[in-house]
Backbone as a chain_set.jsonl record, in Angstrom:
{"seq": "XXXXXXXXXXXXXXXXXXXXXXXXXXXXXXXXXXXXXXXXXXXXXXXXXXXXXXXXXXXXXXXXXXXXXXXXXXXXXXXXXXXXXXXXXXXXXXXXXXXXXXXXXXXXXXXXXXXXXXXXXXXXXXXXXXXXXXXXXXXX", "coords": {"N": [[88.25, 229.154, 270.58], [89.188, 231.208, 273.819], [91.219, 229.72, 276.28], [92.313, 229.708, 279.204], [95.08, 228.949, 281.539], [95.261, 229.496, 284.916], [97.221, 229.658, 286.977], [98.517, 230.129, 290.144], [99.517, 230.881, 293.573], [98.382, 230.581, 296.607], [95.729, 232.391, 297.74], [96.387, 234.673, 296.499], [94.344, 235.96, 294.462], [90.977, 236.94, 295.291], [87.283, 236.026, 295.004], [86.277, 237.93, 293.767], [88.568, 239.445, 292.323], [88.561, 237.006, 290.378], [86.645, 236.692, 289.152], [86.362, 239.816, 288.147], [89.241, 239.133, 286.893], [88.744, 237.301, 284.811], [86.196, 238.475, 283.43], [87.691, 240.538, 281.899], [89.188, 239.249, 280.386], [87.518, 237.825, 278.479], [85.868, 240.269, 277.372], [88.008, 241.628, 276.256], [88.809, 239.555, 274.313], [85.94, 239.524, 272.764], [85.459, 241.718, 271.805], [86.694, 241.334, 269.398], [84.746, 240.04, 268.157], [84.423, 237.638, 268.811], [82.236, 234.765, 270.106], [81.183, 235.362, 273.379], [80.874, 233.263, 275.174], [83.155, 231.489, 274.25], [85.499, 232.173, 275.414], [86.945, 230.925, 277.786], [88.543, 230.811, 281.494], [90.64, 229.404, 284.15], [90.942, 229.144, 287.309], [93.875, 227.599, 289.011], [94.578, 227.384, 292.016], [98.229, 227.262, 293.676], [99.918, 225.385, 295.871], [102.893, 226.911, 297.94], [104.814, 224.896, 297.765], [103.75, 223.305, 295.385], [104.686, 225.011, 293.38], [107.024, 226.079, 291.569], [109.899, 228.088, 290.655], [112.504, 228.107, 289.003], [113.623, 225.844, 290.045], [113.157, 226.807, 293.17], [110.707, 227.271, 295.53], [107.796, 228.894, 295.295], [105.871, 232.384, 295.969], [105.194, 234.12, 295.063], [104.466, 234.133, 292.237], [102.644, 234.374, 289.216], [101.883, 231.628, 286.859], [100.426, 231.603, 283.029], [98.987, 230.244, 281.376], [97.807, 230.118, 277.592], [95.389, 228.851, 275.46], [94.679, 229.324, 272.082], [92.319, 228.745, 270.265], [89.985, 229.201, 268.271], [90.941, 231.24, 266.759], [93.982, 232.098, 264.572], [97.365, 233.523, 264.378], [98.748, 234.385, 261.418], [100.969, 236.556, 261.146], [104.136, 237.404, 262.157], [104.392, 239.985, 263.312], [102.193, 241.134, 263.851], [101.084, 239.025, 265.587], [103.126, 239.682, 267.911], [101.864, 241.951, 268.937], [99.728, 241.386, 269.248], [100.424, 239.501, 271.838], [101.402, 241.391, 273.21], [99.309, 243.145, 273.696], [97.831, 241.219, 275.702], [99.739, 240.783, 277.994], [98.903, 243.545, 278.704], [96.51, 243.508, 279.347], [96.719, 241.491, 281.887], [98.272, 242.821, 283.293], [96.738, 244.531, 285.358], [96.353, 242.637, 287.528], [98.783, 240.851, 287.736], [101.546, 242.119, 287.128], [101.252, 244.687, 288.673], [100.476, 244.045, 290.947], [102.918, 243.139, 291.97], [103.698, 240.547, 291.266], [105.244, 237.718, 289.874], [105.662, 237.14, 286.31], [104.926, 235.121, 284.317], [103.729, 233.872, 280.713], [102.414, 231.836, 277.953], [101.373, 231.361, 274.501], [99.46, 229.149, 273.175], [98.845, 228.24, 269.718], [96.177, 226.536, 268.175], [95.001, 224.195, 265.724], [92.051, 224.997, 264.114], [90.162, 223.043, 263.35], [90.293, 221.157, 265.004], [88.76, 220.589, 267.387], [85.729, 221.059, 269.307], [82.271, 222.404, 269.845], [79.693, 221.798, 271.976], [79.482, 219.207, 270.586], [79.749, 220.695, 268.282], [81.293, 221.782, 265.598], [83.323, 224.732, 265.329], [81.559, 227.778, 263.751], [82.633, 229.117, 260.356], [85.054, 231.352, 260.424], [83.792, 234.925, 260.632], [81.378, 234.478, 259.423], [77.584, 234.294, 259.115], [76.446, 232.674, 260.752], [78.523, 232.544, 262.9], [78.678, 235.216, 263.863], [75.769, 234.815, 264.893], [76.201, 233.052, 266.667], [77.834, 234.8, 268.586], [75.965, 236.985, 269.504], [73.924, 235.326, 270.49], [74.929, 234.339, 272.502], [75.855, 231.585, 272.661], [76.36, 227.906, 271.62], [74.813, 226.927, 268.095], [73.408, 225.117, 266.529], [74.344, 223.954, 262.629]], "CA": [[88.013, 229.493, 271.958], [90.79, 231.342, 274.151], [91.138, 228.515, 276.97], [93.161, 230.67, 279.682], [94.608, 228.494, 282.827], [95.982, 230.515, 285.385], [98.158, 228.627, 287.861], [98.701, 231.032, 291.092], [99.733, 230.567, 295.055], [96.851, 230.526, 297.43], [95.256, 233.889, 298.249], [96.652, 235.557, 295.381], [93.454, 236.22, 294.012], [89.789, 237.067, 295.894], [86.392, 235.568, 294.322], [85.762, 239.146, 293.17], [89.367, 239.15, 291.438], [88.48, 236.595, 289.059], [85.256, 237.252, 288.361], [87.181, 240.681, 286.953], [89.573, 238.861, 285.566], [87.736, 236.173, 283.948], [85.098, 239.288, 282.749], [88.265, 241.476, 281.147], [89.63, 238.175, 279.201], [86.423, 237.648, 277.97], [86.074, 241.361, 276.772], [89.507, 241.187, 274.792], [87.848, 238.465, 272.624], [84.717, 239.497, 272.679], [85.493, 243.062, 270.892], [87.251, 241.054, 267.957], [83.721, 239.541, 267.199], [84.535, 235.889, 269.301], [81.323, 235.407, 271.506], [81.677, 235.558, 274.655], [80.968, 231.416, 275.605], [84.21, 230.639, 274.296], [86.69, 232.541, 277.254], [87.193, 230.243, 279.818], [89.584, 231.236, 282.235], [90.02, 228.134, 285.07], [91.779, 229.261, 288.179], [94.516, 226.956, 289.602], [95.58, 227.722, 292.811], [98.731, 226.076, 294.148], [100.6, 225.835, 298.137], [104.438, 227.169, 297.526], [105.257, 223.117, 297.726], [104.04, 222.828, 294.477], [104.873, 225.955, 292.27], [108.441, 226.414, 291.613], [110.605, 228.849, 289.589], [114.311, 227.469, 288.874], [113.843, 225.02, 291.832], [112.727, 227.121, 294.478], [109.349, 227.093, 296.286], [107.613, 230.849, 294.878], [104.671, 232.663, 296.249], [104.641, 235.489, 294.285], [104.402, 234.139, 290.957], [102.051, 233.68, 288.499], [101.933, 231.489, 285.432], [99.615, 231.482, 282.796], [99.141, 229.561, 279.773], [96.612, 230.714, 276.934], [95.241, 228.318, 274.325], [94.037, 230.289, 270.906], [91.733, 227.824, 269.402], [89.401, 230.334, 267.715], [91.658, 232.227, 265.612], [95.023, 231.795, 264.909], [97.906, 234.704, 263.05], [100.367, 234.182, 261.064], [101.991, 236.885, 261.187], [104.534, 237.61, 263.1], [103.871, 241.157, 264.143], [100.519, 241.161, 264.496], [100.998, 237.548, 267.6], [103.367, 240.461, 268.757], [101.148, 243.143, 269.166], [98.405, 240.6, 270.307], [101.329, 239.183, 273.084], [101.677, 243.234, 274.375], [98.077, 243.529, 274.576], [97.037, 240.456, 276.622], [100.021, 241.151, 278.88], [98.73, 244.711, 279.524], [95.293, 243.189, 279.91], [97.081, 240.904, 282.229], [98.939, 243.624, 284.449], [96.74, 244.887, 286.537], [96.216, 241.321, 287.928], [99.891, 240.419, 287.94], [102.856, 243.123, 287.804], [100.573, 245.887, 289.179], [100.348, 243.312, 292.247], [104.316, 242.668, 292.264], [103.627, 238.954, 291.19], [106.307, 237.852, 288.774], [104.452, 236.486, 285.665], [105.361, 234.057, 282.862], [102.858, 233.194, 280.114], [102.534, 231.985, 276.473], [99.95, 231.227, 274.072], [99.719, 228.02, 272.364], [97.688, 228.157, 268.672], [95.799, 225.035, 267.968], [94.154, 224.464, 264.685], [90.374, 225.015, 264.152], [89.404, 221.88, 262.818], [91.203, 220.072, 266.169], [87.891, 221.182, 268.467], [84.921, 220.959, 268.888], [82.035, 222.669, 271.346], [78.688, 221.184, 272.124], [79.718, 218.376, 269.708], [80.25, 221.194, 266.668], [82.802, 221.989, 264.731], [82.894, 226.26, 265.108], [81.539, 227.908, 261.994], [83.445, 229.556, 259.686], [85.619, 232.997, 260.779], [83.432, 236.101, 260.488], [80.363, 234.069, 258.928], [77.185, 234.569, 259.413], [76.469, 231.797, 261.567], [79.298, 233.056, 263.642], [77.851, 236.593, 264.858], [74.548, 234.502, 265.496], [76.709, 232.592, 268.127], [78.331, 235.805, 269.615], [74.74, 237.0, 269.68], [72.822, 234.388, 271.234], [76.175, 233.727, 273.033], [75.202, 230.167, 272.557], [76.593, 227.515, 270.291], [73.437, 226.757, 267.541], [73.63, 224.12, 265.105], [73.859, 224.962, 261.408]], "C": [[89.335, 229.842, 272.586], [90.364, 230.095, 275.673], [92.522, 229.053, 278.235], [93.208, 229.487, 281.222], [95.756, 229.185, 283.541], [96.362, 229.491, 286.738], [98.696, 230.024, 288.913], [99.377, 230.698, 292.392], [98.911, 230.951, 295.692], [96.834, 232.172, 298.131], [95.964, 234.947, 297.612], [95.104, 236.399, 294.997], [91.766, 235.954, 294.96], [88.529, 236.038, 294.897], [86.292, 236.784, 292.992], [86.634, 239.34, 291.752], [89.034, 238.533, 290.302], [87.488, 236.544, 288.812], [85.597, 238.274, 287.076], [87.917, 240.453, 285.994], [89.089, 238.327, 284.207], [86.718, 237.16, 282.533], [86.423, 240.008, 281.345], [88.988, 240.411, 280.289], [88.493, 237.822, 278.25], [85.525, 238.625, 277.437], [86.938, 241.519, 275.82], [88.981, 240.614, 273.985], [86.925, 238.847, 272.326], [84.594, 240.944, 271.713], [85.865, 242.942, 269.501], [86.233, 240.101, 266.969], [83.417, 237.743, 267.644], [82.952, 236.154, 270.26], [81.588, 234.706, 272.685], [82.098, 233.892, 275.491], [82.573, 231.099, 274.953], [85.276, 231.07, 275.008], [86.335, 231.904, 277.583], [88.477, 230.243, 280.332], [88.985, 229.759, 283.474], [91.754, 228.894, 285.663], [92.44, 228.175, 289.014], [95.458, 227.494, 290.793], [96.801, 227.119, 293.435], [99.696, 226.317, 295.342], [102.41, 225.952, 296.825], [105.001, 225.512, 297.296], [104.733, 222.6, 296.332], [103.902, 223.702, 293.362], [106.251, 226.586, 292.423], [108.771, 226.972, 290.266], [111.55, 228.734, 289.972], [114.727, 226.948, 289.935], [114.025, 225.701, 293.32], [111.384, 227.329, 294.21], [109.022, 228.684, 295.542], [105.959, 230.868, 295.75], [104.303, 233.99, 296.29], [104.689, 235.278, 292.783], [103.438, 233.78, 290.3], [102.028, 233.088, 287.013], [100.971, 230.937, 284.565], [99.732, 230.932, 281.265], [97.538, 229.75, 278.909], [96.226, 229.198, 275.382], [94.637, 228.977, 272.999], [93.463, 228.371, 269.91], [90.468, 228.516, 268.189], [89.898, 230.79, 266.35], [93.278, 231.661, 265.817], [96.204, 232.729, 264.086], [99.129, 234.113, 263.116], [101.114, 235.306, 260.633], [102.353, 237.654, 262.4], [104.472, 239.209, 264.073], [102.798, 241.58, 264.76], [100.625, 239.993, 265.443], [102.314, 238.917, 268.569], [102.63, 241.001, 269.336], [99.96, 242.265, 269.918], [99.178, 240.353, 271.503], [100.913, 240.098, 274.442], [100.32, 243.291, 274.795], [97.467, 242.457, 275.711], [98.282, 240.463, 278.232], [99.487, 242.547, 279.649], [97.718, 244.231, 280.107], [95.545, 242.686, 281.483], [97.471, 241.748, 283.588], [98.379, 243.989, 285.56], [95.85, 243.355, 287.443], [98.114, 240.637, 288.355], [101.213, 241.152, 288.175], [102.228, 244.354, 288.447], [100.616, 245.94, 290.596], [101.492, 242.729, 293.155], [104.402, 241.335, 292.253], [104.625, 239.018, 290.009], [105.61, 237.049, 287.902], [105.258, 235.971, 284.431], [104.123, 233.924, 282.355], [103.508, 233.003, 278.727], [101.672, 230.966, 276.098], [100.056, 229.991, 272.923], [98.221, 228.238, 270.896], [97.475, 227.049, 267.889], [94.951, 224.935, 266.888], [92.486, 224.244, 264.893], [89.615, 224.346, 263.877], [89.893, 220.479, 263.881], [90.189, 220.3, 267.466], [86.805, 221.215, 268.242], [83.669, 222.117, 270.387], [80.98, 222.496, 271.01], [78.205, 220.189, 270.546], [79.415, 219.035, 268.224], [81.331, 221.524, 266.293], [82.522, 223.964, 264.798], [82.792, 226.274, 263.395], [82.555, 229.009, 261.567], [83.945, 231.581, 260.283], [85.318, 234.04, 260.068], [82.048, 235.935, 259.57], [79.149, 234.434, 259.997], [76.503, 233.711, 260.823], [77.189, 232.05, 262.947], [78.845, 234.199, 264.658], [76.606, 235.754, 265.341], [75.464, 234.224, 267.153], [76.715, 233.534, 268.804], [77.046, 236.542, 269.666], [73.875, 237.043, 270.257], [73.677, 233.997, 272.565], [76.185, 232.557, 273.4], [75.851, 229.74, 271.618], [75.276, 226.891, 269.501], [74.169, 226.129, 266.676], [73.2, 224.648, 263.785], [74.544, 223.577, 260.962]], "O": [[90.383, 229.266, 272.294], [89.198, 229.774, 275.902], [93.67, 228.68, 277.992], [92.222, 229.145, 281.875], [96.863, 229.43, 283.061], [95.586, 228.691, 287.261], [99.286, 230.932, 288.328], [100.156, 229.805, 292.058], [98.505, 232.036, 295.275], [97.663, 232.817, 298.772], [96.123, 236.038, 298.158], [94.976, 237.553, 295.406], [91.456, 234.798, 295.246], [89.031, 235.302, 294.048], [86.251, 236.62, 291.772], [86.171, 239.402, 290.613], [89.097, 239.145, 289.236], [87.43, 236.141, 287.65], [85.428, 238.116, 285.867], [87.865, 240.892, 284.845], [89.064, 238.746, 283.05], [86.54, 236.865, 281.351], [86.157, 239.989, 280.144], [89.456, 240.92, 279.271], [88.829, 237.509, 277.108], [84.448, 238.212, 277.007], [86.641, 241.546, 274.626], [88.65, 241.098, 272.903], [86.755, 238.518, 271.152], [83.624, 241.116, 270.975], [85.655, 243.761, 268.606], [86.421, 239.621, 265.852], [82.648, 236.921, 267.146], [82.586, 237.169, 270.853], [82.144, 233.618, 272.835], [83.102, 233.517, 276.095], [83.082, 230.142, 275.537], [86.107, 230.196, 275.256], [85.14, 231.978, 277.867], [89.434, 229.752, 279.733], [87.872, 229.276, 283.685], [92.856, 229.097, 285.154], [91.668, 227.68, 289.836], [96.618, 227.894, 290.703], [96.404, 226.072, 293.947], [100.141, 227.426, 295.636], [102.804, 225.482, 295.757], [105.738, 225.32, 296.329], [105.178, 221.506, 295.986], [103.168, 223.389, 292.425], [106.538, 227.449, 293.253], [108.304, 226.659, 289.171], [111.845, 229.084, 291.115], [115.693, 227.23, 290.644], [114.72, 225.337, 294.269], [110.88, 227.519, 293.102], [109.924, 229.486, 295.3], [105.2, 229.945, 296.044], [103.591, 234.709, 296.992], [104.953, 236.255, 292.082], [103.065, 232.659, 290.646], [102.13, 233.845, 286.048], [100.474, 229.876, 284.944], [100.464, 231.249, 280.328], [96.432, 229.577, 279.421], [97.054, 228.88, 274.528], [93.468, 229.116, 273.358], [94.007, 227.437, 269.32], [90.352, 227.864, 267.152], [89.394, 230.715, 265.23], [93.728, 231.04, 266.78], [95.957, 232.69, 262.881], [99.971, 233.668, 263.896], [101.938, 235.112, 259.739], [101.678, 238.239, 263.247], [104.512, 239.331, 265.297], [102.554, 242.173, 265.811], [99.913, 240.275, 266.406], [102.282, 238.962, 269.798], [102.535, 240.645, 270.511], [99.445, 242.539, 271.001], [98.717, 240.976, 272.46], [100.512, 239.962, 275.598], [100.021, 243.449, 275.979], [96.669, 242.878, 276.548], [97.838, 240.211, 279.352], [99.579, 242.707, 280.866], [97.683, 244.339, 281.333], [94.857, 243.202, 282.364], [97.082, 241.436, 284.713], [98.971, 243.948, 286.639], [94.688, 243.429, 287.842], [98.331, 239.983, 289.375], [101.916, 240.931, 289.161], [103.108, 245.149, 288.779], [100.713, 246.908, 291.35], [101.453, 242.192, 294.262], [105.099, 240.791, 293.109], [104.838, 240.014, 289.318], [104.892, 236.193, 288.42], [106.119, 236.57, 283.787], [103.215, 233.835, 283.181], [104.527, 233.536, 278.289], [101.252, 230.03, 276.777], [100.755, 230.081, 271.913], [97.013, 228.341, 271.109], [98.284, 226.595, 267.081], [93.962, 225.657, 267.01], [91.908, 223.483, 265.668], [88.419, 224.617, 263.983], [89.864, 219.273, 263.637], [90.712, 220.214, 268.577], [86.481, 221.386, 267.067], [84.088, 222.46, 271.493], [80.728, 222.835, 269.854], [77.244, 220.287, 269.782], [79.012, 218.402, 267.249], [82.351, 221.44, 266.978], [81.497, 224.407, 264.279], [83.259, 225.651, 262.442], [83.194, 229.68, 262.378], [83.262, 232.596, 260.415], [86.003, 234.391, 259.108], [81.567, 236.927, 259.023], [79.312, 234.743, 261.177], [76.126, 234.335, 261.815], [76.602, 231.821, 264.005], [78.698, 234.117, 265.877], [76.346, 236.089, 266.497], [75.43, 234.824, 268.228], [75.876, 233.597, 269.702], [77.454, 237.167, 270.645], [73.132, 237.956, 270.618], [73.162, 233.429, 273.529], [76.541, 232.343, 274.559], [76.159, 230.5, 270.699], [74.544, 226.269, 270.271], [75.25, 226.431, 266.171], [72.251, 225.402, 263.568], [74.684, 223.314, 259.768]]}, "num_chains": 1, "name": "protein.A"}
């Protein structure tokens, strides 16, 4: 599952906003065969008093931290090339908007998770497309 929490300053972002965003993070995965139930994006908004960059107050920044529980690559060009694309995804939400943006993506092994007390099935099984599918998790 990608597990996306987005940490902001208040009135950065509309309802509508993250609806979009939320929808176009959950597209990204969803084209590489993940289904769709496992994006969750969770918006954190926070007052300049408690979001600081190099000990000052900010309220144009956003920072976002990604969990990759799903999938995970080892190699190193290909977590590049994934990096570039979830920042572009990312842009027109954050530098498009003149917000200054930090993220990075933590990859957590697949046997460290669980969702509606299962263990995901196996990467690119058949079990798997059922999920993305039904977009449901189903016991097997």
């Amino acid at each position: 599952m990608p597990l996306w929490h987005i940490y902001h300053p208040p009135n950065t972002y509309t309802s509508e906003d993250k609806q979009n965003f939320a929808r176009d993070i959950t597209a990204y995965y969803a084209r590489v065969g993940l289904p769709e139930f496992y994006a969750v994006a969770l918006f954190h908004e926070l007052p300049a008093d408690s979001f600081y960059v190099g000990g000052e107050p900010t309220t144009a920044s956003v920072r976002i931290t990604i969990d990759h529980l799903a999938r995970q690559l080892d190699d190193p060009e290909m977590r590049k090339r994934m990096t570039r694309g979830l920042d572009a995804l990312m842009t027109p939400y954050t530098h498009d908007r003149g917000l200054y943006l930090e993220f990075n993506i933590n990859e957590v092994a697949r046997d460290t998770w669980m969702i509606a007390s299962l263990f995901p099935p196996p990467i690119g099984s058949d079990i798997e497309q059922t999920w993305a599918e039904e977009n449901k998790p189903i016991p097997y």
